[in-house]
N, C-alpha and C positions, 0 to 999 in steps of 0.2 A: 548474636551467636548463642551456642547453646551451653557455653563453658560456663560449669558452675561456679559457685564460692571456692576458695581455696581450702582445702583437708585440713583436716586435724593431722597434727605426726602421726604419720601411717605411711606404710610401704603402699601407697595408693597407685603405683602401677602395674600391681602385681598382674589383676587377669590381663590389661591391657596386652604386657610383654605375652604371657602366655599365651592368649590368643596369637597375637604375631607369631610366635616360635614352636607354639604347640609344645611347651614345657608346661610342666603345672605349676600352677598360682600354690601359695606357699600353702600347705595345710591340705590342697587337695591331693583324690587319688587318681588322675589321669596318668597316665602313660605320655613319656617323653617320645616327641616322634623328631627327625631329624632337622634341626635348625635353617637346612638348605634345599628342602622341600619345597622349593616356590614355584615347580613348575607342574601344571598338571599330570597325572600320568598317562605315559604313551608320548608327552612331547618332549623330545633329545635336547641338550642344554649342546648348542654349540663349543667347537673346543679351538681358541681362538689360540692358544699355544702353538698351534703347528704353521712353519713357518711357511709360505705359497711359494711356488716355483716364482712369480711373475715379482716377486718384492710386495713389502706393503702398498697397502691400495688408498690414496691421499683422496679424501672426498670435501670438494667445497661446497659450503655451506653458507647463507645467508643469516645473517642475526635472526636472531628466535625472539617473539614476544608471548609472554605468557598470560592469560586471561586469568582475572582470579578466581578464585575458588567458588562453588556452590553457597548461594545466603546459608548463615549455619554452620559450616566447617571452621576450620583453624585459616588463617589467616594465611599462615605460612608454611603448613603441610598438607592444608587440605583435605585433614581427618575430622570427624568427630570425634571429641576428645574434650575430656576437664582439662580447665585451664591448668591445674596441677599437674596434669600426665604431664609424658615426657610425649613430644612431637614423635610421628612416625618418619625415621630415617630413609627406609625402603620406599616411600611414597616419592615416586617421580616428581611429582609437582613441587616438592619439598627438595628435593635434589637438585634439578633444574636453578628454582628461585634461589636456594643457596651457594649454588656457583655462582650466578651471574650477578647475586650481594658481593659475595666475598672471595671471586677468586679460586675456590678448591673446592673440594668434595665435601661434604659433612661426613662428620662421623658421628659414632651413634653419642660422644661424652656432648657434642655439641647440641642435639638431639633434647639431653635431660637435664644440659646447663642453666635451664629457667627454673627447674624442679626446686622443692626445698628439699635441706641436708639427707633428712632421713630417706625421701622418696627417692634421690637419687643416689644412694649408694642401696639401697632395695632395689632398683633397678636395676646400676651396676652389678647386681652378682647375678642378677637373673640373667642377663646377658651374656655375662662370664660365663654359667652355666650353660646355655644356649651356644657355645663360641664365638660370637661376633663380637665381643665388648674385649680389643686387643691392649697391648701394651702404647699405644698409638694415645688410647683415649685414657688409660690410667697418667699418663705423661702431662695430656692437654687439661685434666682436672688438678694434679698437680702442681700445674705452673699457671691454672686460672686461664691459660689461652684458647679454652673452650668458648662459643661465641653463642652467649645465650641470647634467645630472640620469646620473651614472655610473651603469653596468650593475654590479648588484652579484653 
């Protein structure tokens, strides 16, 4: 893989997050652009709130097996990424594999629970700033029940 040595204390996910979220890395002058911008423009984000005449629609499914990743990437997200980043959340592959680990969804404190001290509360604010990093994941670093999965 292509994960380097582990950082010096540094806020070392700064552009990583900022790429993701199009905030800026600490110190630059980019323009904050919206954290939920994931979809190209011109394509409508379904609005799954509104309830159907017919009832919800129950769809069976077959077990899912997942292939692993590209030689190169993260093991368990599927990014290129220093082993020190934090794992991409939003990465399907990383979403998928970590339900059918552990049962639920990741969130993003689960995401930078392999990070060291400094890198992952640098993270956490960029997130916070961005809005996705909720009271969910200040909870799960709190009480340690974040489920860190290190880049080996």
């Amino acid at each position: 893989m292509s994960h380097g040595p582990r950082a010096p204390a540094s806020d070392s996910c700064d552009a990583t997050v900022a790429e993701w979220f199009g905030v800026p890395a600490r110190g630059a002058g980019r323009q904050s652009q919206s954290p939920r911008a994931v979809f190209p423009p011109g394509v409508p984000m379904a609005n799954f709130s509104e309830p159907r005449d017919d009832g919800p629609e129950v769809v069976e499914a077959a077990p899912m097996m997942l292939l692993p990743p590209a030689p190169g990437l993260c093991r368990f997200c599927a990014v290129d990424h220093a082993s020190y980043a934090p794992h991409n959340r939003d990465s399907l592959f990383y979403q998928m594999r970590f339900h059918q680990a552990h049962g639920r969804w990741p969130r993003w404190s689960d995401a930078v629970a392999h990070c060291g001290e400094r890198t992952t509360m640098g993270c956490a604010n960029m997130l916070r700033t961005a809005g996705v990093w909720t009271q969910e994941d200040d909870d799960a670093m709190n009480n340690n029940t974040a489920i860190a999965e290190p880049c080996e």
